[in-house]
C-alpha atoms as an extended CHARMM CRD file, in Angstrom:
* protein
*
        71  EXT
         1         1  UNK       CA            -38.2040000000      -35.7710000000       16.3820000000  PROA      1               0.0000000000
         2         2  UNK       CA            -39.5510000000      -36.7910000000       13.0580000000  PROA      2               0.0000000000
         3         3  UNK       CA            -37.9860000000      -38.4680000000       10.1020000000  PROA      3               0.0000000000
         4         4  UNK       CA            -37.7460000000      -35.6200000000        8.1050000000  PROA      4               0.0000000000
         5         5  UNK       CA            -35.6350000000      -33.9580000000       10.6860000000  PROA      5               0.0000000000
         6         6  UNK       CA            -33.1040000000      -36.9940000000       10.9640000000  PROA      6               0.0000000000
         7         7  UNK       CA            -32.8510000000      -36.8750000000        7.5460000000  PROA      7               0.0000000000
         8         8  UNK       CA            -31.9170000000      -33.4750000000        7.9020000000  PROA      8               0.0000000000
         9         9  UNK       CA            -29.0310000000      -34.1180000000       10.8190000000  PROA      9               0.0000000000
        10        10  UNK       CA            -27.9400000000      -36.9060000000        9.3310000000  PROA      10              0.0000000000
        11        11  UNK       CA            -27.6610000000      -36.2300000000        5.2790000000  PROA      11              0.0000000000
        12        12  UNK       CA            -23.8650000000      -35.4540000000        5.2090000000  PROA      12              0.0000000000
        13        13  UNK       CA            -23.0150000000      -38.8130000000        6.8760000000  PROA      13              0.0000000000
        14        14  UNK       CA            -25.7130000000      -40.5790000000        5.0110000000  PROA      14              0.0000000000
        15        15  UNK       CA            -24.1170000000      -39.7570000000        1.5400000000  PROA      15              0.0000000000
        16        16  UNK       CA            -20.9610000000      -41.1050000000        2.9370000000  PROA      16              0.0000000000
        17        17  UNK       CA            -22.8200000000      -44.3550000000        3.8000000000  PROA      17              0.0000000000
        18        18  UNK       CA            -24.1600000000      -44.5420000000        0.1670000000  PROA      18              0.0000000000
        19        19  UNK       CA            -20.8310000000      -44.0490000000       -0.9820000000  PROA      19              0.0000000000
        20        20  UNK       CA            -19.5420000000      -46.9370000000        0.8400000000  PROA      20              0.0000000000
        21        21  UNK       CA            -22.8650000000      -49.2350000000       -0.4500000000  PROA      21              0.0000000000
        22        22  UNK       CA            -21.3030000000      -48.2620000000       -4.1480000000  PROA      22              0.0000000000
        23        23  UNK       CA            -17.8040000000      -48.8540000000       -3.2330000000  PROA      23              0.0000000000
        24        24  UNK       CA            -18.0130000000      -52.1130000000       -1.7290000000  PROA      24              0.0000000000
        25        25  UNK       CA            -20.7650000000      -53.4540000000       -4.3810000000  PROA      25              0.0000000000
        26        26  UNK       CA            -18.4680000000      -51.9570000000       -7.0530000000  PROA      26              0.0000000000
        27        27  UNK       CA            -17.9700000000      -55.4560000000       -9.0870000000  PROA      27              0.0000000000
        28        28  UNK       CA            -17.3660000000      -57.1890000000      -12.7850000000  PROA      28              0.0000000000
        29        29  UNK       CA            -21.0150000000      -58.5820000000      -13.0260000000  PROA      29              0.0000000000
        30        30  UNK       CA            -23.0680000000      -55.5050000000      -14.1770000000  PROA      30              0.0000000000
        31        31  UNK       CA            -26.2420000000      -57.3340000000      -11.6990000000  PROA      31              0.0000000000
        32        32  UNK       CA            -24.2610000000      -56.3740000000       -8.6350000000  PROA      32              0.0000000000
        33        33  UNK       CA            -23.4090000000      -52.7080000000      -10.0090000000  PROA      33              0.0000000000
        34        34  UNK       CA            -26.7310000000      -52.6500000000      -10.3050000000  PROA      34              0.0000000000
        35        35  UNK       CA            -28.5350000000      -53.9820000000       -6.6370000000  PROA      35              0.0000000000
        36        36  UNK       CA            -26.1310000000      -51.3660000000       -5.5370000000  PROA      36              0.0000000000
        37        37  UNK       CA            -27.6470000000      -48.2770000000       -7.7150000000  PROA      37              0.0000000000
        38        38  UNK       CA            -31.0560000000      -50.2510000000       -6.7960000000  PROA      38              0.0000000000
        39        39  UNK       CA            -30.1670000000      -49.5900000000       -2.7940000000  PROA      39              0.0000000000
        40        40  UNK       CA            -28.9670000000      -46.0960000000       -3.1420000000  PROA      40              0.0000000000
        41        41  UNK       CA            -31.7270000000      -44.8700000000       -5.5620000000  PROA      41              0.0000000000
        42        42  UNK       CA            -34.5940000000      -46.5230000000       -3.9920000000  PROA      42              0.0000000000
        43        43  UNK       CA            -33.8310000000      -44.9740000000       -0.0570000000  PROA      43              0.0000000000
        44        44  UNK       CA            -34.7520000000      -47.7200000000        1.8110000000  PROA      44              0.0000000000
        45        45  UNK       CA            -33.0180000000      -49.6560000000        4.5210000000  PROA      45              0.0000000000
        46        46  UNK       CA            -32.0730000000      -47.0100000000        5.5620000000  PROA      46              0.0000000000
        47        47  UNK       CA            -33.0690000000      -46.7740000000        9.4280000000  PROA      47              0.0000000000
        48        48  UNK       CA            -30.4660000000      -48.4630000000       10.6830000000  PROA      48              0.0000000000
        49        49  UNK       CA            -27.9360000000      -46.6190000000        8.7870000000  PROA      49              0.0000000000
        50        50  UNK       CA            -29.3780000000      -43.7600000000       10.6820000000  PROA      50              0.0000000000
        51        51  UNK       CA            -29.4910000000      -44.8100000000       14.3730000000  PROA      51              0.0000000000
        52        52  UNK       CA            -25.9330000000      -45.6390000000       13.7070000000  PROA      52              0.0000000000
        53        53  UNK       CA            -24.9640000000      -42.3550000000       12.5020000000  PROA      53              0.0000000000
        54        54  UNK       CA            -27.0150000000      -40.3930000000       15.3050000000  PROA      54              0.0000000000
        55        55  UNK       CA            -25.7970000000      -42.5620000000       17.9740000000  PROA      55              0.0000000000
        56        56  UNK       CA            -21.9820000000      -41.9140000000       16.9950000000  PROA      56              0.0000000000
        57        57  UNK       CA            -22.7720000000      -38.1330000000       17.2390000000  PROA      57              0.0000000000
        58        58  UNK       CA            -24.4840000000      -38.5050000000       20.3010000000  PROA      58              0.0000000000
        59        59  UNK       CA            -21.9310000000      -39.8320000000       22.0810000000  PROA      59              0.0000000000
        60        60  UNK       CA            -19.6460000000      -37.0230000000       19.9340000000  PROA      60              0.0000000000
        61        61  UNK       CA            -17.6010000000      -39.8520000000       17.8060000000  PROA      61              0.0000000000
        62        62  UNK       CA            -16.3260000000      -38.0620000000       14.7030000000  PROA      62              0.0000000000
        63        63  UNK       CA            -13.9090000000      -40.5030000000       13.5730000000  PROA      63              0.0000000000
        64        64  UNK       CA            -13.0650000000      -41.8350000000       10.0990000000  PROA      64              0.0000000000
        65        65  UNK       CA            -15.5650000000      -44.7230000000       11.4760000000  PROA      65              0.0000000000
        66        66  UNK       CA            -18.5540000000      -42.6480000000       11.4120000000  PROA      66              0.0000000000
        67        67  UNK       CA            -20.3330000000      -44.9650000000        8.2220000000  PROA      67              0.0000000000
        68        68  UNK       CA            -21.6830000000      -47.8480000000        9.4160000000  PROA      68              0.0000000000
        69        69  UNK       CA            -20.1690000000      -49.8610000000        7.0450000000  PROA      69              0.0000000000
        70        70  UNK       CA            -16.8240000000      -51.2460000000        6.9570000000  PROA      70              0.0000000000
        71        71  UNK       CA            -14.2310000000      -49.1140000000        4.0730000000  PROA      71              0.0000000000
């Protein structure tokens, strides 16, 4: 399986885990609003993000836990 195909599978759950990047970095000091866009925009680090996300729908977890990140 490629990279373009995970991207594929896992695009829905990915957007979810950007969401929660932009949530949690959501702060006062415009530099941290910012490192946030910086993460989201740019797409990287996001492998991990990824084996996460396919290994929770491997084993068929489709919890409200499914973003790696804590809410």
């Amino acid at each position: 399986m490629n990279l373009e195909k995970i991207n594929e599978l896992t695009a829905q759950d990915m957007a979810g885990v950007n969401a929660t990047i932009l949530e949690q970095l959501n702060s006062d000091v415009q530099l941290i609003n910012q490192l946030g866009y910086y993460i989201v925009s740019g797409g990287g680090k996001r492998i991990r993000p990824m084996i996460a996300v396919l290994a929770a729908r491997a084993v068929g977890y489709q919890g409200a836990r499914m973003s790696p990140l804590p809410r």
